[in-house]
PABA-935160 format. One record per residue: residue in three letters; x, y, z of N, C-alpha, C in turn. Coordinates in steps of 0.1 Angstrom, whole numbers, padded with zeros to 4 digits, always signed. Atoms other than C-alpha are relative to their C-alpha. Layout:
N
ALAXYZXYZXYZ ...
end
This chain:
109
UNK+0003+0002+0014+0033-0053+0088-0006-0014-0002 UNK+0006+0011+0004+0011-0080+0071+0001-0003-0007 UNK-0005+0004+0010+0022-0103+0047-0011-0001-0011 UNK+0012+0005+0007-0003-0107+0016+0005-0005-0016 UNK+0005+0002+0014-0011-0121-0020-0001+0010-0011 UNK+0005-0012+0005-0026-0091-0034-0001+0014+0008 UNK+0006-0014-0002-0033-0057-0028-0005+0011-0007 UNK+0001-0011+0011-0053-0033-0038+0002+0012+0006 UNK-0005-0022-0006-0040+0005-0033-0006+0004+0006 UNK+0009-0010-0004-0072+0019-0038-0009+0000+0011 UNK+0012+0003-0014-0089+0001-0007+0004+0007+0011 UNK-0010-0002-0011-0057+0009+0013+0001+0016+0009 UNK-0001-0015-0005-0061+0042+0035+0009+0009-0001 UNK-0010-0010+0006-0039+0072+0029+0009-0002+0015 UNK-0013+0002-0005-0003+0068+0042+0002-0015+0007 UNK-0003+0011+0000-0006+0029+0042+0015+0002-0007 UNK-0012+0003+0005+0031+0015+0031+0001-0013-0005 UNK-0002+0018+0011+0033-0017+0008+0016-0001-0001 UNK-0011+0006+0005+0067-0031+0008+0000-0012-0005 UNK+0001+0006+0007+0073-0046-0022+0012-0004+0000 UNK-0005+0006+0000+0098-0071-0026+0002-0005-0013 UNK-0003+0008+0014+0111-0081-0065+0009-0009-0002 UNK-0011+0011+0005+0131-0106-0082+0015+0011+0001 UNK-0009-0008+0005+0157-0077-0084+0002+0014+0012 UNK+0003-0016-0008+0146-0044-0060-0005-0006+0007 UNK+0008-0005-0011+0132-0036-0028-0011+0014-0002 UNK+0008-0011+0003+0103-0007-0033-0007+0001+0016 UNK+0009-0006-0015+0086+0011-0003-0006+0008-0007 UNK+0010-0011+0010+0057+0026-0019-0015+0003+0015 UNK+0010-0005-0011+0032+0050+0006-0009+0003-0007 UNK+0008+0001+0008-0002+0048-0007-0006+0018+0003 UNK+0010-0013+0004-0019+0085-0010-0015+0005-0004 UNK+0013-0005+0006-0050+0084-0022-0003-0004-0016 UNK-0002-0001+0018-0063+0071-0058+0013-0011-0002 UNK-0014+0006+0005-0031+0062-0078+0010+0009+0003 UNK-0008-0010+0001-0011+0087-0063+0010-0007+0014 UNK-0008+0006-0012+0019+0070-0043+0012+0010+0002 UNK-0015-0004+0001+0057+0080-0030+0002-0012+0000 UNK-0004+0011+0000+0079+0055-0040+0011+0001+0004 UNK-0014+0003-0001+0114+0044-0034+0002-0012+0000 UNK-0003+0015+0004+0138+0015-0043+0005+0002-0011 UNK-0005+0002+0017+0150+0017-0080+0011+0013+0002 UNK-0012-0010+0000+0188+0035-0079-0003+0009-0015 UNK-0003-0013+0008+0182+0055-0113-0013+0009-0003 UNK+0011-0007+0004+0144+0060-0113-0002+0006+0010 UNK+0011-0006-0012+0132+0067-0073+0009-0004+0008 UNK-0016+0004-0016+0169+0060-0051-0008+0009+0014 UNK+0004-0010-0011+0148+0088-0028-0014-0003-0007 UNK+0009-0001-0001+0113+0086-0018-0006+0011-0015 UNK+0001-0009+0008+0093+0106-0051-0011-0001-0005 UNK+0012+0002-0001+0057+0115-0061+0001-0006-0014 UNK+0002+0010+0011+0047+0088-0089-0015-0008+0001 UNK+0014+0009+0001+0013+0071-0101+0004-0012+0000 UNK+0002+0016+0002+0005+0033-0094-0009+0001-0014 UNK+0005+0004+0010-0005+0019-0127-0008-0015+0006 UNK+0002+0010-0004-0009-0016-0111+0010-0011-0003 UNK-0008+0010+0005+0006-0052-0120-0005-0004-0012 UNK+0002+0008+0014+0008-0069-0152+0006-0012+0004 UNK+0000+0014+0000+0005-0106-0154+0008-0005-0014 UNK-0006+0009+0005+0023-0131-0173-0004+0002-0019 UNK+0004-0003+0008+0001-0124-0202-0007+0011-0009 UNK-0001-0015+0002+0008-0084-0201-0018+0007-0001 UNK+0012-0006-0008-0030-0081-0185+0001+0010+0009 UNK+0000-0005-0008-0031-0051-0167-0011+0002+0014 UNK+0012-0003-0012-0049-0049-0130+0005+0008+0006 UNK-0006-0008-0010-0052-0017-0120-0003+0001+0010 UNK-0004+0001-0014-0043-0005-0090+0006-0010+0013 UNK-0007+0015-0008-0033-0040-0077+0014-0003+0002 UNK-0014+0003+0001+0000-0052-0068-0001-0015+0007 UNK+0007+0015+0001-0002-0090-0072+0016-0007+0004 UNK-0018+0012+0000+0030-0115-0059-0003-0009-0011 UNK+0001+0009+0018+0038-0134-0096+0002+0009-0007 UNK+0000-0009+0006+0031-0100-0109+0010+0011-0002 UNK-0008-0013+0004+0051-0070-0126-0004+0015+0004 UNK+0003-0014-0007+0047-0038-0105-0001+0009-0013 UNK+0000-0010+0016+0040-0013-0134-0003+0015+0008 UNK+0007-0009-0006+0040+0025-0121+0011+0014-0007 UNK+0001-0012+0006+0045+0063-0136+0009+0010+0010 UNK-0005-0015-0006+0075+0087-0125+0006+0011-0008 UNK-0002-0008+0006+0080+0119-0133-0012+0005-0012 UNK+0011-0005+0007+0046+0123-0150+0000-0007-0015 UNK+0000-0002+0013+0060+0110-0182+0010-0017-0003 UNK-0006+0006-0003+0082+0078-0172-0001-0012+0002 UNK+0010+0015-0010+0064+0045-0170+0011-0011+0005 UNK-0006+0011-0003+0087+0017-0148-0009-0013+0001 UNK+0005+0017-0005+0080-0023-0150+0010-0008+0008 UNK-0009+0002-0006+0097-0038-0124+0004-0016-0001 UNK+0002+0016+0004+0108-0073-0123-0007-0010+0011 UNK+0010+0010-0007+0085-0103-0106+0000+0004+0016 UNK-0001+0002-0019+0073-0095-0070-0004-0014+0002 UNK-0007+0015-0009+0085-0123-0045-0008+0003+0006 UNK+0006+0000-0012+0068-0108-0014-0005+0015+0000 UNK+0015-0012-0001+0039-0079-0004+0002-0001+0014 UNK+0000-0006-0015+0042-0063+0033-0013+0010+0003 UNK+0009-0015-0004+0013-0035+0043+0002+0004+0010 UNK-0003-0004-0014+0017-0018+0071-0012+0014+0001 UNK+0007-0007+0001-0016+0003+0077-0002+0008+0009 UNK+0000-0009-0012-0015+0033+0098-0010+0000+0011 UNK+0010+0002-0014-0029+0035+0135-0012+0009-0003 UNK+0010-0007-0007-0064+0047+0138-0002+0013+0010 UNK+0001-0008-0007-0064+0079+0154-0012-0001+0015 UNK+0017+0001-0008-0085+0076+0192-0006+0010-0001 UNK+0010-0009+0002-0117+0092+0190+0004+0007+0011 UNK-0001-0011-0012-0122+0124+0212-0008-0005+0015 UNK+0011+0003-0011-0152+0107+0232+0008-0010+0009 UNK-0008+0012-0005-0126+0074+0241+0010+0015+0009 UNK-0012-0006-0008-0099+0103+0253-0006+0012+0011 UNK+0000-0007-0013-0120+0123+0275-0015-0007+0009 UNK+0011+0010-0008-0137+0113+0304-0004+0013+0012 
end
C-alpha cells in the first residue's frame, strides 16, 4: 500500500482499495469503476463491506471535489441510493492497486 495526499477514484483501476483513515473511523473503500465503490467502516451506515457512490471530499469551505479523497478533507459518499454520509477529517490515504495480470506472450514460451 502507498501512502498519498490525494486521490482520485476515477484514475484508480477497478478493485483498487483506498484505506481511509478519519479523525473518528477507519473506511476501506474498493474502487469499481466511475463512482461506484464498496465501502466499509462506519458501525450504523456500512459495519459490512456495501455497494455505495463516491461523491468525493469537501473542503473546509464545503467545496466539493468530485471523485477525490483529499487528507484535510471530508469524505462525502452515498449509501443505500438515498443516504448521503460526511465523514469526519481524513488523517491518512493508503492505495493499494491490484497486480497486473502477466500477459499470455510473457507466460508462454
Amino acid at each position: 500500500m502507498t501512502s498519498a495526499e490525494v486521490v482520485d477514484c476515477r484514475s484508480l483501476p477497478s478493485g483498487s482499495v483506498v484505506d481511509v483513515e478519519t479523525k473518528s473511523r477507519h473506511y476501506r473503500i474498493e474502487c469499481l469503476g466511475g463512482n461506484a465503490i464498496n465501502i466499509s467502516g462506519h458501525p450504523e451506515y456500512c459495519p459490512e463491506p456495501i455497494s455505495a457512490r463516491l461523491y468525493g471530499s469537501v473542503d473546509k469551505q464545503g467545496i466539493l471535489e468530485f471523485g477525490v479523497i483529499g487528507r484535510g478533507m471530508y469524505l462525502r459518499f452515498l449509501v443505500n441510493e438515498r443516504q448521503p454520509v460526511t465523514t469526519t477529517r481524513v488523517v491518512r490515504l493508503r492505495v493499494d492497486q491490484p497486480k497486473p495480470a502477466p500477459s499470455l506472450s510473457s507466460t508462454i514460451h
